[in-house]
N, C-alpha and C positions, 0 to 999 in steps of 0.2 A: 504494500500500500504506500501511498505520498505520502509526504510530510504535512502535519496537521496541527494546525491551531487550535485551540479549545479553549473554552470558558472553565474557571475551579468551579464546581458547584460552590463552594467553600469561602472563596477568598473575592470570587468574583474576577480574578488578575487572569491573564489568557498566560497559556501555557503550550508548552510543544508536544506532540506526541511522532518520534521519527520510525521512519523506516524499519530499524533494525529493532524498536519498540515493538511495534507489533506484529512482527515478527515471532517477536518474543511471547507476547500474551497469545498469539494462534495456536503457536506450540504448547503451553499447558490449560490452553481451553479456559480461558477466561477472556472478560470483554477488558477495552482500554478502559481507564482509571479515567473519574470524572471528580476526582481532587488534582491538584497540582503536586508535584514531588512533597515541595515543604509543609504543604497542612498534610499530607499521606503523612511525614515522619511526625509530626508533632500529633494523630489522630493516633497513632499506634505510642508514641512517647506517651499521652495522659493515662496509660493502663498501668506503668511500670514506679511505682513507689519504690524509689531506691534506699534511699535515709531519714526517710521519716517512720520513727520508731516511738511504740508507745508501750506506758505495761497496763498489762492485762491478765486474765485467767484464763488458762486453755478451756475451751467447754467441754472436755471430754474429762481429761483428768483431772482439772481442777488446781492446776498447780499455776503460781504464778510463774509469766515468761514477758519475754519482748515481741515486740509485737508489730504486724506493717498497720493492724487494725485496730482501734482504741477498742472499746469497752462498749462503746456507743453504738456501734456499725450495725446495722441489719441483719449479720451474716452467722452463721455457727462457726466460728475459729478454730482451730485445731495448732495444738502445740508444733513443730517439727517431728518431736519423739514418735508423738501421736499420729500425725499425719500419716506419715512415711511406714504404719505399723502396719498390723493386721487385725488388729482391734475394730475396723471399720469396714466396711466394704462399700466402694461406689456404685458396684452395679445395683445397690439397693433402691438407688433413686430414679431408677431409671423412668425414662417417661415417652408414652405416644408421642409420636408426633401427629398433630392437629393443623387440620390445613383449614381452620377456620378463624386463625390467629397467625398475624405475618410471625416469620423465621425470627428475627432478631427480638422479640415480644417473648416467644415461649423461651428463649435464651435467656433472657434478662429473669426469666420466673425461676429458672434452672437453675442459676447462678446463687440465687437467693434460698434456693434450697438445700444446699450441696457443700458440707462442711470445706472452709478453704483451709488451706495452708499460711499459718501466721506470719512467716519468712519461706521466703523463698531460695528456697538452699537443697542441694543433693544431701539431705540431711547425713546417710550411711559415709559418704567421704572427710565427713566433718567432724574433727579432733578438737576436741579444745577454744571451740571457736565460735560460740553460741552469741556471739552479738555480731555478727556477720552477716551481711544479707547479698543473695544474686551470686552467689559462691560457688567453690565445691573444692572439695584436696585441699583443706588447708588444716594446719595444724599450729596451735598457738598463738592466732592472730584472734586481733580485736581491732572493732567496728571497721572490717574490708569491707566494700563494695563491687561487688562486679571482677572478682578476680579469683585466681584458680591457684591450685599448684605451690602454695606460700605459706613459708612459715617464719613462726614468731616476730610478723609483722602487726602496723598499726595504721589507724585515720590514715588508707590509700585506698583509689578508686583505679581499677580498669591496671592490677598490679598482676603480673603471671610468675612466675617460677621465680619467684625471686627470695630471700632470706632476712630476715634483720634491717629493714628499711622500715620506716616512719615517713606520713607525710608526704605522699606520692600521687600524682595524678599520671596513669600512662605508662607503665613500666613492665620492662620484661626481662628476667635474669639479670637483676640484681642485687647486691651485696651490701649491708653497710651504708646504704644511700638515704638520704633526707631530703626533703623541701624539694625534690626534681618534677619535673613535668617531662613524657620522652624522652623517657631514659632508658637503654637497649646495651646487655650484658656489660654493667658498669659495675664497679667498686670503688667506693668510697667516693662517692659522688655527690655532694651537697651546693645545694642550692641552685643545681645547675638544671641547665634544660636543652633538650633533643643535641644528648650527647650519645653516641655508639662505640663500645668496648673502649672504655676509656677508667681509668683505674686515676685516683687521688687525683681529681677535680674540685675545683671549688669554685661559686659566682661564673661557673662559665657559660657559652650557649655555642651549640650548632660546632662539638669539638667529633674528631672521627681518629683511634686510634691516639690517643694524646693518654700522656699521666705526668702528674707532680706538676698540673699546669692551676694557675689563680689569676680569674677576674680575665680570661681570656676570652674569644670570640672568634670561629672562622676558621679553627685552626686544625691541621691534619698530621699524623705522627709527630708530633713534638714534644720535646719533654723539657723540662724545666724552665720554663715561661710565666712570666708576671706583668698582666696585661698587656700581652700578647709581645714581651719583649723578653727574649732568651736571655739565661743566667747562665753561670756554671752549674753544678749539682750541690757546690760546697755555699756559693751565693745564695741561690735557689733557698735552702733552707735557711741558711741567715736573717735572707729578710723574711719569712714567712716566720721564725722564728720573733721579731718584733711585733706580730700582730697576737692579736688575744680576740681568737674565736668565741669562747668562753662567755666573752662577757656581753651582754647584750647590746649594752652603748654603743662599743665597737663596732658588734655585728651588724646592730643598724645604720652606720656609718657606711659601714662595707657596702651594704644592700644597694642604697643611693647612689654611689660611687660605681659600682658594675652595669647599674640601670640607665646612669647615663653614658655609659662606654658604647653599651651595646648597639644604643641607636647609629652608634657613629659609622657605623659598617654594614655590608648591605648581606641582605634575607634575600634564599632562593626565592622565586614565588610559588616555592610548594614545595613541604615537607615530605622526605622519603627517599628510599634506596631501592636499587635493583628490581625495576619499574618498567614496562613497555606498552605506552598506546593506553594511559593514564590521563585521569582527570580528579580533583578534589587536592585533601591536604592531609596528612601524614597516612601516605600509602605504601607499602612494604611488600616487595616479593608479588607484585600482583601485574597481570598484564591485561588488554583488553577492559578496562575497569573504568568507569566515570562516574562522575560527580559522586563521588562517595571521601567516606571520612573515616582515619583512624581504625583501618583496617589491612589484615596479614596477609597475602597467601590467596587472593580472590583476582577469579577468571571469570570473563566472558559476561560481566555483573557491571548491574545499574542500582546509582540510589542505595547504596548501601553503608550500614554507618559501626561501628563498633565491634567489629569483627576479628577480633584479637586471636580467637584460635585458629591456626590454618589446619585446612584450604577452606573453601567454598568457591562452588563454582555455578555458572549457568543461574543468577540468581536476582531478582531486581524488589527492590523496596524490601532488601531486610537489617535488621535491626536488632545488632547483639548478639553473642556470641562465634555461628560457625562451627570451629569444626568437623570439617571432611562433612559439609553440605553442599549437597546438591539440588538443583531444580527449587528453590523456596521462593514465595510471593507473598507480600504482605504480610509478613511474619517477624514477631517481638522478642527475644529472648530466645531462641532458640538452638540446636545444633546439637554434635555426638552421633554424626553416621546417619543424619536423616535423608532423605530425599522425596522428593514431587511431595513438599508438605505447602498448605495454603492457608492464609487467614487465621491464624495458630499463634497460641500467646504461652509463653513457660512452658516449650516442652522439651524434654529430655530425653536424647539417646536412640538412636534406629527407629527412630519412625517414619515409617514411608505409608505414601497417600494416604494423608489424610487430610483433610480438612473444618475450619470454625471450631478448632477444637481448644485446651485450657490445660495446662498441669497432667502433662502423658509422662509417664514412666519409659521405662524401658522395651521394647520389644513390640512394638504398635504397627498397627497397618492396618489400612484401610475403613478409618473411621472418620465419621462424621457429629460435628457437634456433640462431644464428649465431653466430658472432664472428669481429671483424676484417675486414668485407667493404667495399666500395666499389664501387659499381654496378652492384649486381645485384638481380636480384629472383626470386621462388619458388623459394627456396631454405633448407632445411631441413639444419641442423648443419654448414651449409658445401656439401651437397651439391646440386647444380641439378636442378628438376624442367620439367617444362613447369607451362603454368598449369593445366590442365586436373590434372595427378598432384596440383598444390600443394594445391588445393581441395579432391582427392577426399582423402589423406593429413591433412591439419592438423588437421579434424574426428575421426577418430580417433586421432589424438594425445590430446587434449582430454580425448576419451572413456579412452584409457587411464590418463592423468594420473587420474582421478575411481575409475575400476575400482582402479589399483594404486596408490595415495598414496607418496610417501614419505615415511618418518616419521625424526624426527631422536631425537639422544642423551638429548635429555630429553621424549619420547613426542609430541610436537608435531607433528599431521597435514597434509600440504602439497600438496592437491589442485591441480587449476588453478585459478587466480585467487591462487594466495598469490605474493609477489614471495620470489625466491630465498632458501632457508636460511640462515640465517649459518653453518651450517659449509659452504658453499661460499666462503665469504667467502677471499681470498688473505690475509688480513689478521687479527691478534691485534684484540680487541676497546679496546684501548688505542695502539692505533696509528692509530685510528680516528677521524673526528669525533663519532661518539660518545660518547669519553670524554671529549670536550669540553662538551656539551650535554647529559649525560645521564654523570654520572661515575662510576665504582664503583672497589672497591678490588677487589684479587686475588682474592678469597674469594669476594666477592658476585659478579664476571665468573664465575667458574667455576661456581658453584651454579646460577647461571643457563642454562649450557651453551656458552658461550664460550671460545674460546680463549683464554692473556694470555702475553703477551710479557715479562719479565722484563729491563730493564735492561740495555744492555750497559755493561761497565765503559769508561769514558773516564779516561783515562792523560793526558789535557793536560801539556803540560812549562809552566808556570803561568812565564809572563817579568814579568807586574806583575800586583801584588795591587789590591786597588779602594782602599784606603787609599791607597795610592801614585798615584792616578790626580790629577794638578794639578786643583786647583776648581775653575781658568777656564779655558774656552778660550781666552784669547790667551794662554795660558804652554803648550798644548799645542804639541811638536814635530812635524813631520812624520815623525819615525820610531815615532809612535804606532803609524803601520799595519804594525809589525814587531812590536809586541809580540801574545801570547797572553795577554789578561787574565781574572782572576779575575771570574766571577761570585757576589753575593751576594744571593741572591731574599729575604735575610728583610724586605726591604719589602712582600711583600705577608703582610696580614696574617692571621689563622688563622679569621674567622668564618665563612669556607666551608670547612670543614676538608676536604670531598673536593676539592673544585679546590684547594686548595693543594697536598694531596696528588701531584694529581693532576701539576702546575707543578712538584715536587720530583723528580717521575720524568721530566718531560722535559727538567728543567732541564738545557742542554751543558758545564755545573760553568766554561767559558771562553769566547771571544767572543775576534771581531778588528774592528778598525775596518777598512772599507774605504777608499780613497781616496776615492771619490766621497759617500761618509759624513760623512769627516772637512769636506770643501771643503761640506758643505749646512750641517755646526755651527758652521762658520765664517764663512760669509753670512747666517746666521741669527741668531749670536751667542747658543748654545746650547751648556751644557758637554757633555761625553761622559756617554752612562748607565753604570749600574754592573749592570745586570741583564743578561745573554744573551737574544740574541732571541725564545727561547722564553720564559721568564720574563716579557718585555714583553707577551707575545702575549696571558698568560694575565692579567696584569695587568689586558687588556684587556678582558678578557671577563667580568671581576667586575663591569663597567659595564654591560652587557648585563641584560636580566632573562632569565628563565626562558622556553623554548617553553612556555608552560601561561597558563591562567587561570583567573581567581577570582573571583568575585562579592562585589563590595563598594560598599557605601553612599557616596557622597560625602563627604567629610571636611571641608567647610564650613558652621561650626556656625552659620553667620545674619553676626555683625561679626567671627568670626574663626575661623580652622580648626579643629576639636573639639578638639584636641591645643592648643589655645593659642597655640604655636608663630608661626600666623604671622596678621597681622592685616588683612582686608581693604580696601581702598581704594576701591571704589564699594559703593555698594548694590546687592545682589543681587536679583533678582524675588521671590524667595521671604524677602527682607527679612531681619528678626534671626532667625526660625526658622531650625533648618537644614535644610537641602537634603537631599528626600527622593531625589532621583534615586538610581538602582541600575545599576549597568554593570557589566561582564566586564573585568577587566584582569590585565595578566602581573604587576602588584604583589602581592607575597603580603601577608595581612591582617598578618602583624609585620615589614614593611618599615617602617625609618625614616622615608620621604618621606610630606610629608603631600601626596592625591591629591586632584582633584578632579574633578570631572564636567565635559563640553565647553561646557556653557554658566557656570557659575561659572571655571573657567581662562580664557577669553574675554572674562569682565568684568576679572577682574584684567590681561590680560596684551594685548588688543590695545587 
């Protein structure tokens, strides 16, 4: 078919729908998408509560736990222990299907019936590690996010095989690392960001093959560097030797000082390595692949975001996870060997064809609007068919979904092929990662048709304020880990006024040191923070650009960047003129960083 313009149902803004798009939807028999990419990801983003955590009592055993659901929610809860048991059975609930009530209506009823899962975590791979949510393999970690493979980690999102790091957004086979964003098989890596096998870094950005470098930028196999200017080995520690990590005064000195180094040097316009026939920003080992984000190991894929295990392949609008997927559409959380799965939110492990289904276990095929099931197959709401009913049934399903729509509170039509409602969503739109990546304030959620959660009051009995907190850690006590301390987020500053916003509403107003916290600040020789870990988190995420892109000219004016800013050191092809190249990047055109295109970032920086 041509290339095709469209209206979002959603946003109203026109959209493209090309060639090799539907292509791609004739192939697993679905119609094109009548949202636009960005409300698709942000439609499937309001289902996935990442950290927002409450306590509660399980309904089954009765024990208190943490929880994605308060106390309040409509739903029957279930511990992890419990969930994941045999105490329960799903097919209990099973239900007709009624063709006299649209598809997405008798789901919404189903949902409401059907004990959930309080965290979402492969509970059987989880050691030690009960305040973790979007997990699995991890052992002795507390509050991870979305990360696998880890241990006696802490406060990190989207962490993989990594060890003994705190304070991580984005990390894979790391050691010993703190405060990084994009950090790939590092050690002792602090503060730095989208550094690759790089060992005893510090304050640096965008280092490949570097150690024992501080406050550097740009920089490829180098060793012994301090602000991006070579010492000896015996220099090198000399002066690093006069600095006091330690202390926080210093440290925030430090901060300021690397921040404004950084801008002085110029940014690929797109993060990632070993790449072919690529679009988006921090892409790894993937070829054939656009407009996607912060993903490993993916072919032949559109619109895809968060994809940290490889591979996935053959896949458009999915969201999280991967691993060795195949064929997915419209799919949240998912991955572990599935394929041709559609419209499917948390499911885990070898599930193939299924689809509109919730929380599959292991061993699945060929289901249809399920939830909660583990080794079974044609079965429809929970209910078993033979194969022969499955095939004759599913088809007109299909056909009733398209005959009776459902339509939601803001007139938005949801035949087959749309991925679930957000008002099915168990979740406020700001409880969401959502309002992470896409942030609104109260008014705009609701206008939109979303639900929003409203704050609950936190009563902290506040035992030390952050003024009070000693500047070094060798004057901290070991009975730090008894105090409830003050948090003070106004370090992060106001130019994103919705994500700060946003960081003010999740901020936990206190914070406790753990033990095994306090003993990594200690071997680290790194003072305590003054922010609560949600503050950090969000901190973090100002470092991040935008899921979006933008078409911009190279910023390499011939002997130095357009902006003046920063001055070349080889001669470019295109010599003193400047560089006519044109690319797509998540940089928006009034980002401070001066960008450059892959062949001028390559003359300066390898």
């Amino acid at each position: 078919m041509p290339r095709e313009t469209r209206t979002c149902q959603n946003c109203t803004q026109f959209f493209v729908i090309e060639p090799d798009n539907f292509a791609f939807y004739a192939k697993i028999k679905v119609p094109p998408p009548t949202w636009c990419p960005e409300c698709r990801i942000v439609r499937r983003m309001t289902f996935l509560n990442e950290r927002a955590l409450y306590r509660r009592s399980c309904d089954l055993c009765r024990e208190a736990v943490i929880s994605l659901c308060p106390q309040s929610v409509p739903y029957t809860v279930y511990c992890p222990a419990c969930w994941w048991s045999d105490k329960w059975d799903p097919m209990e609930y099973k239900k007709n299907y009624d063709f006299s009530k649209s598809f997405f209506l008798q789901y919404k009823e189903f949902l409401a019936q059907i004990p959930h899962s309080g965290l979402q975590v492969m509970y059987t791979t989880m050691t030690g590690s009960d305040y973790c949510n979007l997990s699995s393999y991890l052992k002795n970690c507390y509050l991870l996010f979305n990360s696998d493979y880890s241990e006696d980690c802490a406060y990190a999102t989207y962490l993989e095989r990594s060890k003994t790091s705190f304070d991580m957004y984005m990390g894979d086979g790391c050691e010993l690392c703190y405060e990084g964003v994009g950090l790939q098989q590092c050690h002792r890596a602090l503060f730095s960001s989208d550094c690759y096998n790089c060992m005893e870094v510090y304050f640096s950005k965008n280092l490949k093959g570097c150690s024992r470098c501080f406050g550097c930028v740009n920089l490829r196999n180098k060793r012994y560097h301090i602000f991006n200017q070579p010492y000896t080995k015996e220099d090198y520690f000399k002066e690093i030797g006069k600095l006091d990590p330690g202390s926080y005064k210093a440290l925030s000195a430090l901060h300021e000082k690397t921040r404004t180094l950084a801008l002085r040097f110029p940014k690929r316009f797109t993060e990632g390595i070993q790449n072919v026939n690529v679009s988006g920003d921090y892409i790894f080992n993937s070829k054939n692949t656009s407009q996607s984000y912060e993903v490993v190991g993916v072919e032949d894929s559109k619109f895809c975001h968060f994809l940290f295990l490889a591979s996935t392949r053959d896949s458009y609008d999915f969201t999280m996870w991967g691993g060795n997927a195949t064929r997915m559409y419209e799919c949240m959380g998912a991955g572990g060997g599935m394929n041709s799965v559609k419209f499917c939110f948390n499911c885990w492990a070898s599930v193939t064809d299924t689809e509109y289904s919730w929380l599959l276990l292991t061993q699945n095929s060929n289901l249809f609007a399920c939830i909660g099931l583990c080794n079974k197959q044609y079965c429809i709401l929970n209910k078993q068919y033979t194969k022969e009913e499955y095939e004759e049934l599913v088809p007109r399903i299909i056909q009733h979904m398209n005959e009776m729509p459902y339509i939601d509170v803001k007139g938005r039509v949801y035949r087959y092929g749309e991925f679930f409602p957000p008002e099915l969503s168990p979740f406020c739109y700001n409880e969401t990662i959502a309002q992470e990546y896409f942030p609104l304030i109260k008014e705009q959620a609701i206008a939109q048709g979303y639900r929003w959660k409203d704050p609950e009051q936190r009563n902290y009995e506040i035992t030390m304020k952050t003024e009070d907190i000693p500047d070094h850690i060798k004057d901290i006590p070991d009975s730090i880990t008894n105090e409830i301390i003050q948090c003070v987020h106004t370090a992060l500053s106001t130019d994103n006024r919705q994500l700060t916003t946003v960081c003010n509403e999740q901020c936990a107003t206190a914070f406790k040191i753990i033990p095994q916290e306090l003993q990594f600040y200690r071997r680290m020789n790194l003072p305590l923070p003054r922010l609560c870990p949600n503050c950090r988190h969000y901190g973090r995420l100002k470092q991040r650009n935008p899921l979006k892109l933008w078409e911009r000219q190279c910023q390499c004016g011939g002997k130095t960047s357009s902006n003046a800013i920063y001055a070349n050191t080889t001669q470019h092809p295109h010599n003193s003129s400047p560089c006519l190249n044109v690319f797509q990047t998540s940089y928006a055109p009034d980002r401070p960083e001066v960008v450059y295109c892959e062949q001028c970032y390559n003359a300066e920086v390898v």
